[in-house]
N, C-alpha and C positions, 0 to 999 in steps of 0.2 A: 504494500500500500504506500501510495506517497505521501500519504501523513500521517507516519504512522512515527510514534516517538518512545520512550523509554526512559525512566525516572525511580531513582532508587535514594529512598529515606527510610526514616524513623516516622511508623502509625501513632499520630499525638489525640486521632478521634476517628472511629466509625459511629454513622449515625443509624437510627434506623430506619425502614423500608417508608416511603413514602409512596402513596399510589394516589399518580397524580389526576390522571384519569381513570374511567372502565379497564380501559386498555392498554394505558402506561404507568410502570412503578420505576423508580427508581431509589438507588442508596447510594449517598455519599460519604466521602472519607476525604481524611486529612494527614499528609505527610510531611516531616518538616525537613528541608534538603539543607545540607550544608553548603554555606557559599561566603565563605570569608568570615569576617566579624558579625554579619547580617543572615541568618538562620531564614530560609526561605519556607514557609509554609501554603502546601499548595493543597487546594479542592481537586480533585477526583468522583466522578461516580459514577455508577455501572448502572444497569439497566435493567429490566424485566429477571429475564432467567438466570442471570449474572447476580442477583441481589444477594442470592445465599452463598458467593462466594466468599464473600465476604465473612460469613458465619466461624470461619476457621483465620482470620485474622486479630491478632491482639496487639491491645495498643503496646507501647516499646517494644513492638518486634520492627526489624528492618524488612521492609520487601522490595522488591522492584515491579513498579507497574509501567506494564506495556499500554498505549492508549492511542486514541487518535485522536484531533483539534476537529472539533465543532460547532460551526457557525451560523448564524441565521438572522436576516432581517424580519423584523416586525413592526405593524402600523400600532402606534400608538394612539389612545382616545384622542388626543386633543389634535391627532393628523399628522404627528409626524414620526418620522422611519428611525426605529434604535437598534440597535441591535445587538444577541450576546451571544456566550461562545460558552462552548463544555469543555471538559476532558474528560473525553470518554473511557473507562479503564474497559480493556479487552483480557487483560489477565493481571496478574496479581499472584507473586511470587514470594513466597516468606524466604530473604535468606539468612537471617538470623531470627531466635526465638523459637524455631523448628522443636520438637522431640529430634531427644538426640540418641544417638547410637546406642547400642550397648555394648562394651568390651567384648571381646574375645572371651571363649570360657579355656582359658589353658588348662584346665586341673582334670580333662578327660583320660578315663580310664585305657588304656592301650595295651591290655593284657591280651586281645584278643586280635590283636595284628600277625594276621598270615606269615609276615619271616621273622 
């Protein structure tokens, strides 16, 4: 995709599911990116079936979200054209904060090794 981008912080907020029409829900989140002395914190939010991705995300864990730029004009009451823009998240990656491994079990019995 050509607008398709990628972003890897620290979860400071998921919110929950808002259904904004019959037909459209969405959930947003908040990541805060580092970027010098000035801590970037950016909105995110996913979509319909994508809502419960989010279910297995917790705040101070780091993830990387993949997303794409969303934009659209709108007529406003009073006449005239504004317009806003999303980030879409498409996935939503934990890489810290995860379950983590479990060691090796070394203390396995090998009496019953063939040579």
């Amino acid at each position: 995709m050509a607008n398709s981008y990628e972003a890897t912080g620290k979860v400071i907020a998921v919110f929950d599911t808002q259904q904004v029409k019959d037909t459209f829900k969405k959930r947003e989140f908040v990541i805060e990116i580092e970027d010098g002395q000035y801590p970037q914190q950016i909105k995110f939010q996913v979509t319909q079936d994508k809502c419960n991705t989010l279910d297995s995300v917790n705040v101070d864990s780091t993830v990387k979200v993949l997303f794409n730029l969303r934009g659209k004009a709108f007529q406003a009451k009073d006449g005239s054209t504004g317009y806003f823009s999303n980030l879409d998240a498409w996935r939503v990656e934990t890489v810290t904060g995860a379950a983590t491994a479990k060691p090796a079990d070394h203390t396995a019995n090998f009496d019953d090794v063939p040579f």
